[in-house]
N, C-alpha and C positions, 0 to 999 in steps of 0.2 A: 488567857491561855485557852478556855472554854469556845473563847470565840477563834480562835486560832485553828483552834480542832477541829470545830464546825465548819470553817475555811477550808479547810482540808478535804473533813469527809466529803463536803458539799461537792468540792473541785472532783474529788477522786469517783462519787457518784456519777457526776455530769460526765467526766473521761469515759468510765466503765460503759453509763450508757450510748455516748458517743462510738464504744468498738462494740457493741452487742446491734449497733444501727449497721455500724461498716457491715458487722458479718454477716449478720441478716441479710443487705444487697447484695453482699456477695455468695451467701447462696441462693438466692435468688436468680443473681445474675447464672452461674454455675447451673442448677436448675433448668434455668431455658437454655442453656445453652445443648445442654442433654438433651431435653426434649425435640430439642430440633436437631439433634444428631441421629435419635432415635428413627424421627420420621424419615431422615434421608436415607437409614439403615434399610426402612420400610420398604422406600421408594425401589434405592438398589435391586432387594433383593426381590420385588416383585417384577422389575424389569429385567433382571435376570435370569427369573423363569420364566417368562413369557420369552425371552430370546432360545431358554431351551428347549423349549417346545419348540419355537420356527425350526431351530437346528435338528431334532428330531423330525420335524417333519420333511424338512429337506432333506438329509440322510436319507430316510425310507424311498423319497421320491427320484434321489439319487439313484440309489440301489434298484429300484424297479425299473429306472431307464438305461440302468446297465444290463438289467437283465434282457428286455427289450431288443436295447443293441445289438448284445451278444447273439439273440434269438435269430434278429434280421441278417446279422455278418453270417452266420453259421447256415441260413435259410438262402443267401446272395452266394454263398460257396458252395451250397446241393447242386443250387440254380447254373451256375457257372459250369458246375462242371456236368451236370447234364445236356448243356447245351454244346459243350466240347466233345460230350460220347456221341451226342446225336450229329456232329456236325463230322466229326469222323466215319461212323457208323454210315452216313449219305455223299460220304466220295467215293462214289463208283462212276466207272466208265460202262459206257454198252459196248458190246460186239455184234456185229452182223454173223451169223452163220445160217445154213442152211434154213434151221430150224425155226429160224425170226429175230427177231433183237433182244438180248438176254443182259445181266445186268452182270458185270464184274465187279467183285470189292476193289477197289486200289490199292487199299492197307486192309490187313485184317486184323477187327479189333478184339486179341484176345483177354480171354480173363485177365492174366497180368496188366492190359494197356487201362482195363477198366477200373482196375484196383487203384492203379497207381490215378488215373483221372479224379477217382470219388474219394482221392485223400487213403484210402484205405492202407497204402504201403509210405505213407510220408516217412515214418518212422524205423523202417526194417533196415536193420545193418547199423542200427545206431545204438549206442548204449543208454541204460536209464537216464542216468546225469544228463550227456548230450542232449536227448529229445525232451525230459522233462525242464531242462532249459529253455530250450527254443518255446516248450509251450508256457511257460512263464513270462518270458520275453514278450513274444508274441500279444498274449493278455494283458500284460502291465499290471497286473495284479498279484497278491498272495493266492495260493491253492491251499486245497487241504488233501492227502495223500490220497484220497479216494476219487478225488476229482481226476486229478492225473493220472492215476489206473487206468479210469474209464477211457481219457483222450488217449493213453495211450495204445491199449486193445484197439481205440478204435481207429489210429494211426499203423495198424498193423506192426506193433511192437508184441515181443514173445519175451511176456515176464517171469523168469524162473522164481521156482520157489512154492510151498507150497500158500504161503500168504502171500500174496503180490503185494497188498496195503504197508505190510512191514517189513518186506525188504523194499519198496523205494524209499519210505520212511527211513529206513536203516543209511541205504544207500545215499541218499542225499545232505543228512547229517553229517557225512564224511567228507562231504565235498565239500571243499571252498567256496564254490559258485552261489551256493545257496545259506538262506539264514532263514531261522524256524521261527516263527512268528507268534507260534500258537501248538497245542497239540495237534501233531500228526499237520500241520501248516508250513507251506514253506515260502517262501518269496527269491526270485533270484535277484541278486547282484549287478548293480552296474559294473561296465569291464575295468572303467578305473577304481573302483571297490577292490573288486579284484585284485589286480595287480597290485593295491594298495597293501595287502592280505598279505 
């Protein structure tokens, strides 16, 4: 029976150290297998900041070539329409009279003709919403209610109120056309949005 016993424990020893061997390889195995999840963890996430930065860096460089753009569009439409005052401004005809050859306007360009040339009345007779539409459209981009004050003043729009900032802020909140993006930021709508609305 002694030896029977010793049979036993001997077997249930040898068993025991046989699953103390398994488990061991298997955390072992478990083990490497983390550490190499670890490192790809590593890998990711340092290749992900490095793409955030490109993306930051292109954002910025975005942004400055919008700025850019905008500068050239806005400096291409002074240009334009000085060349339409001046080319107005130079259709005269001569007359002969007594006195020698004298120079008649053909058209006379008055203040209004000039105003309306240099953009300065695009806006008049048109309401908030309307023009600060068009000038959203026109941008392709969101504003922010101080930006479109200024185009409009300078679109020769007359904004009642004693805050102009917070009544088209006010005003455009109300309108469909438009969606706020940000404080005091607005973005217009495409017309199927719209209609969608």
């Amino acid at each position: 029976m002694h030896d029977s016993n010793n049979k036993l424990l001997t077997e249930f020893t040898s068993n025991a150290i046989k699953q103390a061997c398994l488990c061991e390889e298997i955390v072992e195995e478990l083990t490497d297998i983390l550490v190499g999840l670890e490192q790809r963890i590593n890998a990711y996430k340092s290749r992900f900041q490095e793409l955030e930065k490109k993306r930051r860096r292109l954002d910025d460089e975005i942004a400055t070539i919008k700025k850019y753009l905008e500068l050239a569009e806005t400096l291409y439409r002074v240009e334009a329409d000085k060349a339409k005052l001046a080319s107005l401004s130079n259709q005269i005809i001569t007359t002969d009279d007594s006195k020698g050859i004298r120079p008649v306007p053909v058209m006379d360009v008055t203040d209004q003709s000039r105003e309306i040339l240099l953009g300065r009345s695009k806006y008049v007779g048109k309401s908030v919403p309307q023009a600060a539409y068009e000038i959203l459209r026109e941008s392709n981009r969101a504003m922010h209610a101080k930006e479109l004050v200024q185009r409009l003043i300078e679109g020769g729009l007359q904004i009642k109120g004693k805050t102009p900032l917070t009544s088209i802020a006010t005003s455009l909140k109300r309108d469909k056309r438009f969606r706020k993006v940000g404080p005091n930021t607005f973005e217009a709508l495409d017309d199927m949005l719209i209609q969608a609305v």
